[in-house]
Backbone as a chain_set.jsonl record, in Angstrom:
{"seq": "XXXXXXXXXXXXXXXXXXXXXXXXXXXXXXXXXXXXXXXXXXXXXXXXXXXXXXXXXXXXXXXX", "coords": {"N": [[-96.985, 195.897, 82.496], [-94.869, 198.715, 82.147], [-95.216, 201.751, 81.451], [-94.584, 202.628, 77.85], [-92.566, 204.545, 75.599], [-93.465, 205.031, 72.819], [-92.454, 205.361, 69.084], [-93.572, 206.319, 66.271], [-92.874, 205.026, 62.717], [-90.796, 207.013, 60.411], [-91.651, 206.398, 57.675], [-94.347, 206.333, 57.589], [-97.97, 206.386, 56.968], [-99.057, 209.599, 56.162], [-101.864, 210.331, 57.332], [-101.528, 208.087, 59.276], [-102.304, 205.595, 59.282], [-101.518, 203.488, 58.172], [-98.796, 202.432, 59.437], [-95.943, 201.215, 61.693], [-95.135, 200.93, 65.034], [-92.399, 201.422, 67.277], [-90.866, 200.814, 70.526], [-88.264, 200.649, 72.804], [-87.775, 198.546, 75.341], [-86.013, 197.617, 77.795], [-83.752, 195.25, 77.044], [-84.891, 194.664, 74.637], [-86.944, 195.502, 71.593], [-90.358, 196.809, 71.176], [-92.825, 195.767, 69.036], [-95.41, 197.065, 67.186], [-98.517, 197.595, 65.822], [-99.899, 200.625, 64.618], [-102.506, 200.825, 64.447], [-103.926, 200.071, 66.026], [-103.734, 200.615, 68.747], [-103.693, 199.72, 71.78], [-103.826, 197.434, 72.073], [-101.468, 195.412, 73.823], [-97.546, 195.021, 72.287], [-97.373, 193.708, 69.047], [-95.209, 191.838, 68.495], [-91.935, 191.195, 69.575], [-88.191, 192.581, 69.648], [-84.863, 191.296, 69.921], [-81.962, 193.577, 70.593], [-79.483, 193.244, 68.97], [-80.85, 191.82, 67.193], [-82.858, 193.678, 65.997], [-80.685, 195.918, 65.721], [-79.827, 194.744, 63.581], [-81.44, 194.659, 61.377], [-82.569, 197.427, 60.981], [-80.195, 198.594, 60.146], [-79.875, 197.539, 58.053], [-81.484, 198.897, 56.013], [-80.827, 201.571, 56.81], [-80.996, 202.641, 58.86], [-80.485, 204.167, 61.987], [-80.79, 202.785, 65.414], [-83.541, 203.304, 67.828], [-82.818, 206.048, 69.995], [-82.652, 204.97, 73.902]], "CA": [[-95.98, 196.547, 81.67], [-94.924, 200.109, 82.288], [-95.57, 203.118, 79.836], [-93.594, 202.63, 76.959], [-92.538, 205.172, 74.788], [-93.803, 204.963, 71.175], [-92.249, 206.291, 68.1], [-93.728, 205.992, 65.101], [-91.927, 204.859, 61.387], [-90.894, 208.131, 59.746], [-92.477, 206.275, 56.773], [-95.546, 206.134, 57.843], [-99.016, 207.565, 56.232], [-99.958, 211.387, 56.938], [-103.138, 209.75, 57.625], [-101.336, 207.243, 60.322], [-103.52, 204.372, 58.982], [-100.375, 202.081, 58.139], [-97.724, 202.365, 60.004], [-95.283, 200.34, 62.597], [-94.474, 201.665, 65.899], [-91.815, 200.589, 68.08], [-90.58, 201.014, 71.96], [-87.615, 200.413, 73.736], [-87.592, 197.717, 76.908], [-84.706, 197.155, 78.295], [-83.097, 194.066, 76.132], [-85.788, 194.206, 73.018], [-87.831, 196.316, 70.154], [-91.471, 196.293, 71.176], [-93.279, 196.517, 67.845], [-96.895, 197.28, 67.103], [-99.664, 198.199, 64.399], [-100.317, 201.941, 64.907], [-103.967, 201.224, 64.17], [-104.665, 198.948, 67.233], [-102.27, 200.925, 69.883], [-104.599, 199.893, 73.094], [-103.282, 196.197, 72.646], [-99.523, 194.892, 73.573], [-96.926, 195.247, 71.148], [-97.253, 192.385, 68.616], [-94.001, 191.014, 68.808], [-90.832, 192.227, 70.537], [-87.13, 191.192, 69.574], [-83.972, 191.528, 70.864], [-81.586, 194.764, 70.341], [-78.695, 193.323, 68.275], [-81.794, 191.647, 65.748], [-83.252, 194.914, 65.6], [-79.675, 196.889, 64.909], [-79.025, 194.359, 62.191], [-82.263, 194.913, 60.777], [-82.514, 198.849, 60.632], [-78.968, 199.453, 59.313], [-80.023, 196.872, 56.24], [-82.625, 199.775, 55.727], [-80.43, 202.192, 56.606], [-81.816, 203.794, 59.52], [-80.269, 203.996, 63.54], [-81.251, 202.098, 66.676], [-84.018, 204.465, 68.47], [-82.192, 206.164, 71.596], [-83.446, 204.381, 75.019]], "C": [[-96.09, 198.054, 81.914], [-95.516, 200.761, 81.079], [-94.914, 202.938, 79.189], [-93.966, 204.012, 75.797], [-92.354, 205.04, 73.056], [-93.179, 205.28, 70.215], [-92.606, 205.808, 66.642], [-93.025, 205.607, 63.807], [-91.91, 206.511, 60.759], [-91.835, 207.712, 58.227], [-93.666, 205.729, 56.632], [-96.455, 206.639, 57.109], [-99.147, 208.977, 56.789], [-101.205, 210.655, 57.698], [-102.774, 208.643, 59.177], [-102.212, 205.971, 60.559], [-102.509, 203.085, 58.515], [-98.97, 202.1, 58.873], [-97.435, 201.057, 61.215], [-94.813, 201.131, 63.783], [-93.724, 201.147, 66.747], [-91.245, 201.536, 69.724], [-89.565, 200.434, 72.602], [-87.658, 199.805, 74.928], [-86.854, 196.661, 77.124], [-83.682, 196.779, 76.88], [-83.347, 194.053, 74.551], [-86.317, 195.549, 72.938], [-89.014, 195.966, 70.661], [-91.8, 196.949, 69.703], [-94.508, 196.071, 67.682], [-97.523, 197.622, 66.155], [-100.063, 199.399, 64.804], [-102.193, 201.847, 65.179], [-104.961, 200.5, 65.193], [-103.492, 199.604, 68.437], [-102.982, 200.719, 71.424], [-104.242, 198.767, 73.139], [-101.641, 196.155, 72.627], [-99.231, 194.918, 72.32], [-97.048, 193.572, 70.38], [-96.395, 191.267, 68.349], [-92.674, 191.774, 69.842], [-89.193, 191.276, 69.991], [-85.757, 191.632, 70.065], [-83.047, 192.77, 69.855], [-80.825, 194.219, 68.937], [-79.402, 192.853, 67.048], [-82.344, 192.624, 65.231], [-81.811, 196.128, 64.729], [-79.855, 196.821, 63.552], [-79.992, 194.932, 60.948], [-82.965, 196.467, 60.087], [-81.28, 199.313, 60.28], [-79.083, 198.209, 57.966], [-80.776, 197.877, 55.824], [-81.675, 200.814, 55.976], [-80.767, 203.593, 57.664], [-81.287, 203.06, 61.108], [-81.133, 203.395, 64.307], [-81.889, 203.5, 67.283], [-83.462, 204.778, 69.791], [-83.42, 205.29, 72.822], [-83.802, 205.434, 75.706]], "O": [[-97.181, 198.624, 81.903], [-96.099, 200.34, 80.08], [-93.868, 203.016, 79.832], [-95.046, 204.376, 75.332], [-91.348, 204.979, 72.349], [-93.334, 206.461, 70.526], [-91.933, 204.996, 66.008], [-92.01, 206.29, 63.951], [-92.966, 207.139, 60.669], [-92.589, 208.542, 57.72], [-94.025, 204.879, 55.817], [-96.003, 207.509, 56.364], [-99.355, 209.205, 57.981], [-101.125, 210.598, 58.926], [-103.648, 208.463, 60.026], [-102.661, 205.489, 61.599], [-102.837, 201.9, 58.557], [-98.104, 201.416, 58.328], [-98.258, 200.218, 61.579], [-94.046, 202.058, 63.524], [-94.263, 200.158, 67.245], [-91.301, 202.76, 69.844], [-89.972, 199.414, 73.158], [-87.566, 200.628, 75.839], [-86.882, 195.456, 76.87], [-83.121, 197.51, 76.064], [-82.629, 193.706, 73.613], [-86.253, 196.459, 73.764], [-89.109, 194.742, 70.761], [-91.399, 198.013, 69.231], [-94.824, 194.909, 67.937], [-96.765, 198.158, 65.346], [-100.901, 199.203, 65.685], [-102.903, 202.576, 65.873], [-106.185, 200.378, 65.218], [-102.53, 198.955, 68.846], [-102.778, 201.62, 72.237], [-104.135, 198.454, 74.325], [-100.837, 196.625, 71.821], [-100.02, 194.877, 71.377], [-96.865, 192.515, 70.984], [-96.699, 190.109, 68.066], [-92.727, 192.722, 70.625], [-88.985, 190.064, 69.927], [-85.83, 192.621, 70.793], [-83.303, 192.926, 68.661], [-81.303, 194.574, 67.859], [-78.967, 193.193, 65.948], [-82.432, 192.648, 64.003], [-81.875, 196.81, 63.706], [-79.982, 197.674, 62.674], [-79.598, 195.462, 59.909], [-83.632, 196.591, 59.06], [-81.207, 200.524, 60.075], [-78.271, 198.19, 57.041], [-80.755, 197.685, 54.608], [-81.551, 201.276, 54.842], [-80.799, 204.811, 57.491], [-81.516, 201.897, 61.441], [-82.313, 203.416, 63.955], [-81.251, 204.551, 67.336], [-83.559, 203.949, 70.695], [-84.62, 205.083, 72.642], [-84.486, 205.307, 76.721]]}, "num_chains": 1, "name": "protein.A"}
């Protein structure tokens, strides 16, 4: 797997001890536990499940 670029939850801890981070590839959402970032993302899902799922929350698709 290439480098993927990370971005953390804006509502994350200051501390960065709970958070979700996700990555862009290709098709899908990689998404991960901030607090283990040295293993693969723990799931991954596809774009239009991810849209649906961050505009119920209220928050944009991360640019690619």
């Amino acid at each position: 797997m290439t480098e993927l670029q990370w971005r953390k939850s804006s509502y994350s801890e200051a501390a960065g001890n709970a958070c979700v981070e996700i990555a862009a590839v290709g098709p899908l959402i990689a998404i991960r536990d901030s607090k283990d970032p040295l293993h693969l993302p723990s799931t991954a899902v596809g774009r239009a499940a991810w849209t649906k799922f961050t505009e119920a929350l209220g928050h944009p698709l991360p640019p690619r």
